[in-house]
C-alpha positions as a printed Julia matrix, in Angstrom:
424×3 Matrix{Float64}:
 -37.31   30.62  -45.78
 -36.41   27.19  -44.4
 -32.88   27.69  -43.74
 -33.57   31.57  -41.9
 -36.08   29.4   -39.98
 -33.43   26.79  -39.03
 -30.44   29.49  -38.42
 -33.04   31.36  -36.4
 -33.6    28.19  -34.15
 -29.78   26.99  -33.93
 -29.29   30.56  -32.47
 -32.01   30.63  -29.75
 -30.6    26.94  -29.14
 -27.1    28.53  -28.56
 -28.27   31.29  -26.41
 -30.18   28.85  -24.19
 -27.34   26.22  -24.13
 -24.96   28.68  -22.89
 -26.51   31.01  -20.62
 -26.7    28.51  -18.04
 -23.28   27.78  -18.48
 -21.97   31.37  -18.14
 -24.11   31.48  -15.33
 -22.11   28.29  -13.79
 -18.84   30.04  -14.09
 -19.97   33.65  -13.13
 -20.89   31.78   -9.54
 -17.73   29.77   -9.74
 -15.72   32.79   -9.8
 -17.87   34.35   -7.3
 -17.44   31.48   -4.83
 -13.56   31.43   -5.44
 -13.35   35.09   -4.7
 -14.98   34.76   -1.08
 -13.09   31.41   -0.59
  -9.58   33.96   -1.39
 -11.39   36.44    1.18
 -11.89   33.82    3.96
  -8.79   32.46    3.55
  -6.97   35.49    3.52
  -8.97   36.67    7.15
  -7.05   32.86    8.74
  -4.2    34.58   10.97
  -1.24   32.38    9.86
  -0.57   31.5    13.84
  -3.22   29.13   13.41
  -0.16   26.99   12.17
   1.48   27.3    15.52
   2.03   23.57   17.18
  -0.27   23.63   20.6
   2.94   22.79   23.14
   0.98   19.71   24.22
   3.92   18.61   25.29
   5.75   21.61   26.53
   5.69   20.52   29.98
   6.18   16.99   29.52
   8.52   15.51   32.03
  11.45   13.01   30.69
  11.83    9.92   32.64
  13.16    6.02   32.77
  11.22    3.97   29.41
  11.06    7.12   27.67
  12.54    6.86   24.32
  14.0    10.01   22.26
  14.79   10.89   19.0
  17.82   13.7    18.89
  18.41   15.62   15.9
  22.1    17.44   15.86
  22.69   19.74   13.52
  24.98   20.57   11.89
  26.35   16.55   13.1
  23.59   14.82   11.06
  25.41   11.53   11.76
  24.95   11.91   15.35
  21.34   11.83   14.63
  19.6     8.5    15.79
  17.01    7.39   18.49
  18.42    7.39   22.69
  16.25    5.37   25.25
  15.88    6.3    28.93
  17.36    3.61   30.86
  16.51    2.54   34.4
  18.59    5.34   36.24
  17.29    7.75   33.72
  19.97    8.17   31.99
  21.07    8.4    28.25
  24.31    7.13   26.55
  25.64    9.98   23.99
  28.46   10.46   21.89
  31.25   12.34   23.96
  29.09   13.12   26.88
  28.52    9.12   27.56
  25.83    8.65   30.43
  23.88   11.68   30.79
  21.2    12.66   33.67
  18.38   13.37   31.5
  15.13   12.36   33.72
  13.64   15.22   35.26
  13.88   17.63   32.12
  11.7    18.94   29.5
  12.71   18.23   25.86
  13.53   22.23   25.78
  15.49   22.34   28.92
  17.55   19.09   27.47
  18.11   20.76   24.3
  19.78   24.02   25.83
  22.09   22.0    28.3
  22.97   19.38   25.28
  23.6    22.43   22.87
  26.09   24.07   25.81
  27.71   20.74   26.7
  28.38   20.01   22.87
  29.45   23.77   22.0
  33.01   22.1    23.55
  33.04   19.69   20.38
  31.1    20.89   17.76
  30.68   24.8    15.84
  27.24   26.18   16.88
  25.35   22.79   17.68
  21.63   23.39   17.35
  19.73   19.86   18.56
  16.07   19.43   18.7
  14.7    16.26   20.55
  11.32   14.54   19.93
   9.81   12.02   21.98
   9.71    9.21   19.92
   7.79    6.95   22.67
   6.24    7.78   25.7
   6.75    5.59   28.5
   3.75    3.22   29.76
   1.35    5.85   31.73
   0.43    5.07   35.43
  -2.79    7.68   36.02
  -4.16    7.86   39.79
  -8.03    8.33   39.94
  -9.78    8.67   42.84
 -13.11   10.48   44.53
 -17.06    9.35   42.88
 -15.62    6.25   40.58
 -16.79    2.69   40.62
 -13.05    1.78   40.88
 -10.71    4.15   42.81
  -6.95    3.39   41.94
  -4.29    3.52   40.02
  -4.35    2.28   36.37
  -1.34    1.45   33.49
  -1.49    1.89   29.83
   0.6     1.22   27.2
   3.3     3.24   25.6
   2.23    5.44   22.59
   4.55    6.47   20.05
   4.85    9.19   17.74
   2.81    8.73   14.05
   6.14   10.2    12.46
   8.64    7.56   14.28
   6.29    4.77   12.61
   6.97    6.48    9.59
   9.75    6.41    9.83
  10.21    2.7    10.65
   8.6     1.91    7.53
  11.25    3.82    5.82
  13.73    1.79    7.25
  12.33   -1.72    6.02
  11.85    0.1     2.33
  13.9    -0.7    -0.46
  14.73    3.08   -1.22
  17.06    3.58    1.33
  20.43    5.59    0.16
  23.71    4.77    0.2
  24.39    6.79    3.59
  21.84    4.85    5.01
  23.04    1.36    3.79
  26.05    2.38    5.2
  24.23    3.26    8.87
  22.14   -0.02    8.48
  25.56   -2.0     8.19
  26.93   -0.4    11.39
  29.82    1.1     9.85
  31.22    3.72   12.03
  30.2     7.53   11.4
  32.42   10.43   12.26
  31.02   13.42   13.75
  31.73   16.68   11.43
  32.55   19.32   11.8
  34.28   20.06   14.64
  36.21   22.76   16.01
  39.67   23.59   15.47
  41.61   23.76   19.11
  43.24   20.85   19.62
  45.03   18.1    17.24
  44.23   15.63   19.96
  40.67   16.37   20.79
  40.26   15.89   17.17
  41.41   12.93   16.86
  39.65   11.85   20.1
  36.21   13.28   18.54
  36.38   11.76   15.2
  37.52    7.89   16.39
  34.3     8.08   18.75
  31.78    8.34   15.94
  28.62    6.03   15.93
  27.63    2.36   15.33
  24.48    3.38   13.33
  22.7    -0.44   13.47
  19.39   -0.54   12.95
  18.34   -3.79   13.55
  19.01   -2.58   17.14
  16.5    -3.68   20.69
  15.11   -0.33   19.5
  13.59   -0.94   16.56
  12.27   -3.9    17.59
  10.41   -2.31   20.28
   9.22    0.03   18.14
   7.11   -2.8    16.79
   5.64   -3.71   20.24
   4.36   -0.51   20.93
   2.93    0.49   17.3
  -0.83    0.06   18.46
  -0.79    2.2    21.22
  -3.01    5.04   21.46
  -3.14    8.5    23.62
  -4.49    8.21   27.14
  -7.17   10.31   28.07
  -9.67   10.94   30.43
 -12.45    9.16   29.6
 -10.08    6.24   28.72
  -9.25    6.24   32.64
 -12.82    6.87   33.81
 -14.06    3.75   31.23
 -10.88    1.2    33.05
 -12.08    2.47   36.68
 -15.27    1.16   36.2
 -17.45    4.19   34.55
 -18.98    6.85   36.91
 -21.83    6.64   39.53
 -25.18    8.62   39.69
 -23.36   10.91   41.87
 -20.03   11.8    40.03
 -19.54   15.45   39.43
 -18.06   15.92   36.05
 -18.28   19.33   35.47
 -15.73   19.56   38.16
 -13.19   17.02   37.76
  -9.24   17.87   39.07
  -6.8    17.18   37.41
  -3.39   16.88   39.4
   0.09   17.08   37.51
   3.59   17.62   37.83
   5.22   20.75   37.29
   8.92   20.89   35.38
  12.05   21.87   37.4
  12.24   25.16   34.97
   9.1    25.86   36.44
   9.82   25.84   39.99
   8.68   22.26   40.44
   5.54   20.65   42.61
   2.05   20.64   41.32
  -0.02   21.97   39.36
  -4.43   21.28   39.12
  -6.19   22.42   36.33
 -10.47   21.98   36.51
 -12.21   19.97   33.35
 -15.81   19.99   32.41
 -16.32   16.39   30.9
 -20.5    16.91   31.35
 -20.9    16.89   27.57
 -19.39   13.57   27.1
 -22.77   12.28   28.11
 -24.19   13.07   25.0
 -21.56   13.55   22.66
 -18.48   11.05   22.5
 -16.14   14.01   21.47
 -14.95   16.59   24.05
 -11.79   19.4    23.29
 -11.75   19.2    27.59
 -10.97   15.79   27.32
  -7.36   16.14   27.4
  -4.52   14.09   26.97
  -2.64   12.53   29.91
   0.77   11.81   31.11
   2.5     9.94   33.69
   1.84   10.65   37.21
  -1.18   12.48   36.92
  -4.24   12.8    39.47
  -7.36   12.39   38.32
 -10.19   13.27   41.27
 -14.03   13.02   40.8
 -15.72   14.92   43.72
 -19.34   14.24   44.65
 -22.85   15.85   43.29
 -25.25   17.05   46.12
 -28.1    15.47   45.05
 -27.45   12.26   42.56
 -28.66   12.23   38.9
 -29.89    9.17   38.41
 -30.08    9.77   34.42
 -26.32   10.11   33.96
 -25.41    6.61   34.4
 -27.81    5.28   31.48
 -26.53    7.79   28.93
 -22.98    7.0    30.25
 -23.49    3.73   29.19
 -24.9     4.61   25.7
 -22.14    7.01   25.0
 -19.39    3.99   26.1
 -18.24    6.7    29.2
 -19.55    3.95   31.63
 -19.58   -0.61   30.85
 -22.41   -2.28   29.66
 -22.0    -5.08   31.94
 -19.96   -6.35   35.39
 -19.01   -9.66   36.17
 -20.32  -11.37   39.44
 -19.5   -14.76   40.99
 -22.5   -16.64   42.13
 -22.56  -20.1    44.64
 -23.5   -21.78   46.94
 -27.48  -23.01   46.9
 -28.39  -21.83   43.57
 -28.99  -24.26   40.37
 -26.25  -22.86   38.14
 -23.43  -21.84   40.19
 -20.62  -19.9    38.23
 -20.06  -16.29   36.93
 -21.96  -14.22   35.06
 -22.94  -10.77   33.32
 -24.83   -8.42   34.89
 -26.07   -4.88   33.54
 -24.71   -1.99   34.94
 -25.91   -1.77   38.45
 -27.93   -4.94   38.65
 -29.27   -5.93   41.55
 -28.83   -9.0    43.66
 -31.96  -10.17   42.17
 -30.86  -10.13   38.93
 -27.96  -12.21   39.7
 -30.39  -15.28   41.04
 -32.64  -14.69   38.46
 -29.45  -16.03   36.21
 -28.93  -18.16   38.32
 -31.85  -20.22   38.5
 -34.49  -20.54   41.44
 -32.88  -20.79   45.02
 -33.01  -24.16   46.3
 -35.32  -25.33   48.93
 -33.82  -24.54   52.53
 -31.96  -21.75   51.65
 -30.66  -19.2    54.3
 -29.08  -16.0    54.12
 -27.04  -14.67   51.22
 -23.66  -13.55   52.01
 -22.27  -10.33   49.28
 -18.29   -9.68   49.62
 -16.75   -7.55   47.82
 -13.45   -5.32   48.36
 -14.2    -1.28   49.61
 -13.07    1.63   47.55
 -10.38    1.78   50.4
  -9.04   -1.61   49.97
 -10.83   -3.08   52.5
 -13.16   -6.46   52.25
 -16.88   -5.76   52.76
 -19.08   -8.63   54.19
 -22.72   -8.81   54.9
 -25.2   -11.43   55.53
 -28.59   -9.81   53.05
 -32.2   -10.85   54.17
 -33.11  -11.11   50.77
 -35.84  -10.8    49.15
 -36.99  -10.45   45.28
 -39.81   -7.72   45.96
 -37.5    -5.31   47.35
 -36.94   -2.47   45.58
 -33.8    -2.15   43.85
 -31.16   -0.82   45.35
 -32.38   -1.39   49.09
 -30.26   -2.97   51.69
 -32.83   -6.75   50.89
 -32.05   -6.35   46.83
 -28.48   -3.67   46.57
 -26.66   -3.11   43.79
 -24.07   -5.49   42.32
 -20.59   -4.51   41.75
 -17.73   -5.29   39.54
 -15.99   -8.99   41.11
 -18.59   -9.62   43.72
 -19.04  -12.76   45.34
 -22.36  -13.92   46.47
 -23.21  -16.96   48.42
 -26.66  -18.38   48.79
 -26.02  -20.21   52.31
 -28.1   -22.91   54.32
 -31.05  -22.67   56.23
 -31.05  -23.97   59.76
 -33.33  -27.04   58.59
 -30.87  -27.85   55.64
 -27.72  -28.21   58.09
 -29.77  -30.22   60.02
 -30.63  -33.27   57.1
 -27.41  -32.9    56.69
 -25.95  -33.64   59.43
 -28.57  -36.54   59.76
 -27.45  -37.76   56.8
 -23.98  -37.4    57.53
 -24.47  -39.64   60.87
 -27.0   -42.21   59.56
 -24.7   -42.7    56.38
 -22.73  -45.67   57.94
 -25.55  -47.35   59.25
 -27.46  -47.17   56.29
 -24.39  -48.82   54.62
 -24.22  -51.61   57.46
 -28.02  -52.48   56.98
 -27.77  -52.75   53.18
 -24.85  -54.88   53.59
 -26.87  -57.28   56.12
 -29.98  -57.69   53.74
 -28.05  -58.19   50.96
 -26.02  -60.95   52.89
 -29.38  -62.97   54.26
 -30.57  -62.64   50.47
 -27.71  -64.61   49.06
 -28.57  -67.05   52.23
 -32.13  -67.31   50.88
C-alpha cells in the first residue's frame, strides 16, 4: 500500500514538474514562429546604404581611399592636394576636385581601360576635409564656423590593422616599400608593357598619411545642432521649424544650389532628431525669425544642451572685483554687478560694447539701474564677449583732479614739517 501510495505521488510530482515546462517551450516555439513571420515581412532593401554621401563634392584636404580591381596593388589611400589634385599611377596629377566619388570612378575606370583589362575602381572617402558651415538669420552668433576633419570608422580600422602583428607577407612586403607591379595588363604593346610594369608603387606605410590619420581619429560628424550650439544657441525668436539649409549641387547635376527645409522644433525636448542631418563643406545654414517670440524655447534649449549654460562678460572700471566672469544665459547687466560687487561711490554711467551681428561695434552709455526690469534698455541683456565699464561721476573726476593738483604741494608741506622737526 505504501509503495502504490509513493508511485502514485512521484507521478502527480512528474506531471506537475513538467507541465510548466512543456508549457515554456510550446510559447518558445510560438514566439520563434512570429519572430520567422516578422522577419520574413522586412523587404531586404532595408539593407540598401542611404547615399549620404552621393552628392558629396571632392575637394583640396580631402583624403581617398581607391580600390582597383582587378590591380589590387594599386590599391592604397590618395590625398587631395592644394590644387585639388591627386598623384596616380600612369595618369600622374589628376583634376579630381569638383567630382563626386561616382563621377571619379567612371572617368578613372575609362582613363585606366588604356592600361588595364576591364578596371572596375570604387573610391571611399577615407577623411573629410575640415568643414567651414555659414549660419546666419535668428542666432546669437551669425558667421562662419570650422570643424575638424572626420574620418571613416572603417579607415581606423584599418589603421589598427596596420600596427598589428598579423600582417601577411604581401603586406610586409608593402610596409617595406618594395615596389609593386600593376597586373594584369593588356596585351598591345611590348613597350607600354614594360613602361606599365616599371611604374608600379612604393607601398610605405609609415607615410605623412598615416600619421595624419592619427590627428584626425577623434573627430566626429558635423551637424546642425553642433553649428547652432558653436554660434551661440538660439534666441526666443528663432524659427526652427523652418530652418534652410543651402548646399552645393555636383557638376553631374547641373551645378549651383540646392535648399532643402528642416524641422529641428523637437530638439527642444528630445536630444535626438532624424532632421538633424549631417553637414558638409560649404553649406548655408539660415534661421529666419518667429512673429511673435517664445520666450520658453530658450530655457529648454538650454536643458537639452541646443543653447550654453553660460556667456562670458568682461567687467571694469568702478566696480570692487574687476575681471571676467560667467553669466547665465541672457543675464542681465545687473547680474553682472551683482558679481561684481557693489558699485563704488561716485559712479556714473555704464558704458556696454559689444560687436553687432553685422560686424559692427555697438556702444552705449546705460542709465542703469537695478530695479529695471530685465531686459529693458536701464538693465538689457548680456551677450557673449561684452565689455562693460562702470565710469565716473562728475563729482569723482572732480577729487580727482583735486587730488591730482594738490599732490605736489601736499608733498612740499610734508617735506617742510618734517625738516623744522629735525630742527626742533
Amino acid at each position: 500500500m505504501f509503495f502504490s501510495l509513493k508511485k502514485f505521488s512521484n507521478f502527480i510530482f512528474f506531471i506537475i514538474f513538467l507541465c510548466p515546462l512543456s508549457t515554456v517551450e510550446l510559447v518558445k516555439s510560438e514566439n520563434l514562429n512570429q519572430t520567422s513571420a516578422v522577419n520574413t515581412k522586412i523587404n531586404p532593401n532595408y539593407l540598401n546604404s542611404k547615399k549620404e554621401l552621393q552628392d558629396y563634392i571632392i575637394d583640396k584636404g580631402d583624403n581617398l581611399f581607391i580600390e582597383f580591381f582587378p590591380a589590387e596593388e594599386l590599391s592604397d589611400f590618395y590625398s587631395v592636394n592644394e590644387e585639388g589634385e591627386v598623384y596616380l599611377p600612369r595618369l600622374r596629377e589628376t583634376n579630381v576636385s569638383g567630382l563626386t566619388t561616382s563621377e571619379l570612378e567612371k572617368l578613372l575606370e575609362k582613363k585606366y581601360a588604356e592600361y588595364l583589362i576591364s578596371p572596375k575602381i570604387n573610391i571611399k572617402i577615407a577623411i573629410f576635409r575640415s568643414i567651414n558651415v555659414t549660419i546666419a538669420g535668428e542666432i546669437r552668433y551669425p558667421g562662419i564656423y570650422k570643424f575638424r576633419p572626420y574620418q571613416s570608422s572603417s579607415i581606423q580600422d584599418f589603421q589598427k590593422n596596420l600596427t598589428s602583428n598579423t600582417l601577411n607577407k604581401k603586406e610586409l612586403l608593402q610596409s617595406s616599400g618594395e615596389i609593386l607591379p600593376i597586373v594584369p595588363i593588356r596585351n598591345e604593346t611590348s613597350s607600354g608593357q614594360n613602361q606599365l610594369l616599371n611604374e608600379g608603387r612604393i607601398k610605405d606605410r609609415n607615410n605623412p598619411f598615416i600619421n595624419y590619420l592619427e590627428k584626425v581619429k577623434d573627430g566626429n560628424l558635423t551637424k546642425i545642432s553642433d553649428v547652432i550650439r558653436k554660434a551661440g544657441g538660439i534666441t526666443s525668436s528663432s524659427d526652427l521649424k523652418r530652418i534652410q539649409i543651402i548646399r552645393n549641387i555636383p557638376v553631374d547635376k547641373g551645378g549651383g544650389k540646392k535648399t532643402a527645409l528642416v524641422n529641428l522644433d523637437a530638439l527642444l525636448d528630445d536630444a535626438y532628431n532624424p532632421n538633424d542631418i549631417r553637414l558638409f563643406d560649404g553649406d548655408h545654414i539660415y534661421i529666419p525669425s518667429l512673429n511673435n517670440s517664445n520666450k520658453a524655447q530658450v530655457p529648454k534649449s538650454v536643458i537639452s544642451g541646443l543653447s550654453p549654460r553660460f556667456v562670458k562678460v568682461n567687467v571694469f572700471g568702478r566696480v570692487n572685483n574687476p575681471g571676467q566672469f560667467m553669466l547665465p544665459l541672457e543675464g542681465t547687466l545687473s547680474d553682472a554687478l551683482d558679481i561684481t560687487g557693489p558699485i563704488k561711490p561716485l559712479s556714473g554711467k555704464v558704458v556696454l560694447i559689444r560687436y553687432n551681428n553685422d560686424g559692427t561695434i555697438f556702444k552705449k552709455k546705460i542709465a542703469y539701474s537695478a530695479n529695471a526690469p530685465r531686459g529693458s534698455s536701464r538693465n538689457p541683456y548680456i551677450k557673449e564677449g561684452d565689455l562693460i565699464t562702470v565710469t565716473s561721476s562728475v563729482f569723482s573726476k572732480t577729487a580727482e583732479v583735486i587730488k591730482e593738483i594738490t599732490a605736489p604741494f601736499q608733498g612740499i608741506y610734508f617735506t617742510k614739517e618734517l625738516i623744522e622737526g629735525f630742527n626742533d
